[in-house]
C-alpha positions as CSV (number, residue, x, y, z in Angstrom):
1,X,0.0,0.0,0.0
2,X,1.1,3.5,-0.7
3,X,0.2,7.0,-0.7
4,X,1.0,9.6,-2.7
5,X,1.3,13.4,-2.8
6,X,1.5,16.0,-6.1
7,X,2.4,19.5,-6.3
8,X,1.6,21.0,-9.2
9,X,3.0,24.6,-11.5
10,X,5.9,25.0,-8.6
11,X,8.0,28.2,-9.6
12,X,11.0,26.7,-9.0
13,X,13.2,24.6,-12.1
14,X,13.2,21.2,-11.9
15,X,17.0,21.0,-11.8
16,X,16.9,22.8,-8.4
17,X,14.0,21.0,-7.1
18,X,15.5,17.5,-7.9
19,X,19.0,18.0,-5.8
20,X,16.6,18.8,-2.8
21,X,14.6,15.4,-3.7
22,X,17.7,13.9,-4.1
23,X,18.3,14.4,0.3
24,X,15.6,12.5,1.2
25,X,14.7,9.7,-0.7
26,X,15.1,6.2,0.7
27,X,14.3,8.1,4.2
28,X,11.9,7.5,6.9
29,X,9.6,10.6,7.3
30,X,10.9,11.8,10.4
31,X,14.4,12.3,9.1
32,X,13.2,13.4,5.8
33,X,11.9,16.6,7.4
34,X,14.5,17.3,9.7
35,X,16.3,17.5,6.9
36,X,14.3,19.4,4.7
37,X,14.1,21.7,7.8
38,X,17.9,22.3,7.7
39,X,18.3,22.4,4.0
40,X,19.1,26.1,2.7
41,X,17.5,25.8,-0.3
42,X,14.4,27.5,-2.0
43,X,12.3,24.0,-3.2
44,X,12.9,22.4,0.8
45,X,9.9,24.7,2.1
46,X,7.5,23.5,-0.5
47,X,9.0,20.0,-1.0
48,X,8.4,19.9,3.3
49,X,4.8,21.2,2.8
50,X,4.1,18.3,0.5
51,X,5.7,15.2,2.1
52,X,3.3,16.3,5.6
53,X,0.5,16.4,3.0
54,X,1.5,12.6,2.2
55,X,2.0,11.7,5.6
56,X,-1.7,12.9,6.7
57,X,-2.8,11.0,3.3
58,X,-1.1,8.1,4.2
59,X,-3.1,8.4,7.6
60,X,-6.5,9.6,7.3
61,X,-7.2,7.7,3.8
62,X,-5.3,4.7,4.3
63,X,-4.7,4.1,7.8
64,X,-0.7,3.8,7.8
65,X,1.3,3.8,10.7
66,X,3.2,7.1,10.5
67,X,6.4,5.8,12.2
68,X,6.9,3.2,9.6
69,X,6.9,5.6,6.6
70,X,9.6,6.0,4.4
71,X,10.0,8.4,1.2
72,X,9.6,5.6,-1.4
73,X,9.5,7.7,-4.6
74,X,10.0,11.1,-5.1
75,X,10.7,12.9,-8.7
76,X,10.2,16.4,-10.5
77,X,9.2,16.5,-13.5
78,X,9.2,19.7,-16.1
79,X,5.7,21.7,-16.0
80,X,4.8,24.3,-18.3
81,X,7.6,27.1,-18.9
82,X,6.7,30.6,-18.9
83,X,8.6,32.5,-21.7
84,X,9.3,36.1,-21.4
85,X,11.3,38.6,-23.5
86,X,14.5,41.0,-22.4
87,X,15.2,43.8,-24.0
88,X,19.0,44.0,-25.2
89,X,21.0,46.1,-26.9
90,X,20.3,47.3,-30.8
91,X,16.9,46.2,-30.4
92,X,17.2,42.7,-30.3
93,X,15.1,40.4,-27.5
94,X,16.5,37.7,-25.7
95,X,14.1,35.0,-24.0
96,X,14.2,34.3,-20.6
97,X,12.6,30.7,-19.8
98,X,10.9,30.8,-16.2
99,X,10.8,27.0,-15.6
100,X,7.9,25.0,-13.7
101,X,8.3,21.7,-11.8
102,X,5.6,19.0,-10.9
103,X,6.7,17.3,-7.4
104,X,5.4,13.5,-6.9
105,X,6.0,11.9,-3.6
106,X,5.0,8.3,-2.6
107,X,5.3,7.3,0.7
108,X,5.3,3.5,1.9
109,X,5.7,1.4,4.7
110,X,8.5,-0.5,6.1
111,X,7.8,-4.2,6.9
């Protein structure tokens, strides 16, 4: 049994996001956030935000023992890019790409 989590259109670039998921998969929840607590980077508030949302999923839908969770799965995937112009120099425009990420954690528990 599993549960799962998605956050959708986050501001951030998946590149960035996925070194952040990177620190806590494999982990049991309770480490997971302290480290996501400690982690000076911009996707570990959000990223925290969405593995408590998976951990109140995991027990008010599916009746899961919180201490036994671990971070199972957890990926970013491209969302939609937002494409905006600069203005340089002789007129020309440069585009700036303003990436999205979609967050997926699943959460699982230990035997």
């Amino acid at each position: 049994m599993e549960a799962k989590a998605h956050l959708r259109h986050i501001r951030i670039a998946p590149r960035k996001v996925q070194i952040v998921c990177d620190l806590i998969r494999k982990q049991p929840v309770g480490k997971a956030i302290g480290i996501l607590k400690n982690t000076p980077k911009v996707a570990s508030e959000p990223l925290e935000k969405l593995l408590k949302s998976a951990i109140a999923n995991a027990e008010h839908n599916f009746n899961m023992d919180v201490e036994k969770l671990y971070v199972a799965e957890i990926f970013a995937c491209p969302g939609p890019i937002l494409k905006r112009i600069m203005p340089r120099a002789q007129g020309r425009a440069f585009r700036i790409n303003k990436r999205t990420s979609h967050v997926t954690v699943v959460l699982k528990e230990k035997e």
